[in-house]
N, C-alpha and C positions, 0 to 999 in steps of 0.2 A: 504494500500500500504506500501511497505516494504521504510523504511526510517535510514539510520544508525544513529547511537546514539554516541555521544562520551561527556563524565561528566569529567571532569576534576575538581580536588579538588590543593587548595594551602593553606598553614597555612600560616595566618594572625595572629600572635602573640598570642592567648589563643585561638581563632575563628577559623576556617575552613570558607572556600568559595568553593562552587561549584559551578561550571558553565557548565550547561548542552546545545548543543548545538544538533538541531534536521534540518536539510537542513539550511535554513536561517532562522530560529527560535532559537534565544539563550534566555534561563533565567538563571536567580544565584540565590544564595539560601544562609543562613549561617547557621553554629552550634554551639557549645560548642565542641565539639570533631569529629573525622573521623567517628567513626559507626554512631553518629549523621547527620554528613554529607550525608553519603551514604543512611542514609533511608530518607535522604530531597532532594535528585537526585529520586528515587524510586517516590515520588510525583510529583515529577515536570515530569521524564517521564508519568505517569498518567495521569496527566492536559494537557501535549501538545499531545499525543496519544492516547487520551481514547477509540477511536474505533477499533484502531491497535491491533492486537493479536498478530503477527510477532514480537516481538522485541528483538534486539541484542544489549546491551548497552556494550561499550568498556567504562571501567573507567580507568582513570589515574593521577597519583600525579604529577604536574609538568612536565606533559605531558611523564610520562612512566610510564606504566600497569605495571611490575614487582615489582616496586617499590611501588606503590598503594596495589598492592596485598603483599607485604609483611608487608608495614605499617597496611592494614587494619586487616588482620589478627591476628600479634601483639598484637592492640587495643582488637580485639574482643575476643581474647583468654586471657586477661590482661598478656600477660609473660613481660610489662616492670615492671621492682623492682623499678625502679628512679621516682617518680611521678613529678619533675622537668625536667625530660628528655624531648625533643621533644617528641610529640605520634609518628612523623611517622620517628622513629630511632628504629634497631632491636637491641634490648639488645645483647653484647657479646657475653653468655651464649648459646644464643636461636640460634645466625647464627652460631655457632662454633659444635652445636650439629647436628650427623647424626639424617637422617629421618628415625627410623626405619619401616617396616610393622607390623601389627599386625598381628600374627599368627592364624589361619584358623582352628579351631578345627573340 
């Protein structure tokens, strides 16, 4: 049965918290970073959904998907230079540049 999914992640000072919540079913989880994060949300949906094949998981940092999705990205692309920086801050650089296409040969 189809059940919405929503994982919300917060930084905890070097740590990460996710807290995946499935109807009335909430567990957390923690990591060493956000891509850590996110593939310890990916488990914990597992464990509470293992029969489900439907699933739609909404992530979000501080309760907004855009922002999760641009911190995760970030992370997993490594484009921050500041390794003191927050992880889930987009470097200058990276928000100030257009998004080109790749050209289609």
């Amino acid at each position: 049965m189809y059940a919405p999914i929503h994982a919300n992640y917060t930084a905890r000072g070097d740590d990460w918290t996710v807290e995946v919540k499935v109807g009335d079913t909430t567990r957390t989880a923690t990591a060493r970073d956000l891509v850590a994060a996110r593939e310890r949300a990916d488990q914990l949906v597992e464990d509470m959904l293992a029969g489900d094949r439907k699933r739609t998981v909404v992530h979000t940092l501080d309760g907004d998907a855009v922002n999760f999705t641009a911190a995760y990205l970030t992370a997993r692309l490594g484009l921050g230079d500041d390794p003191a920086a927050p992880a889930h801050t987009i470097p200058a650089q990276a928000a100030s540049e257009p998004v080109r296409p790749s050209a289609l040969a």
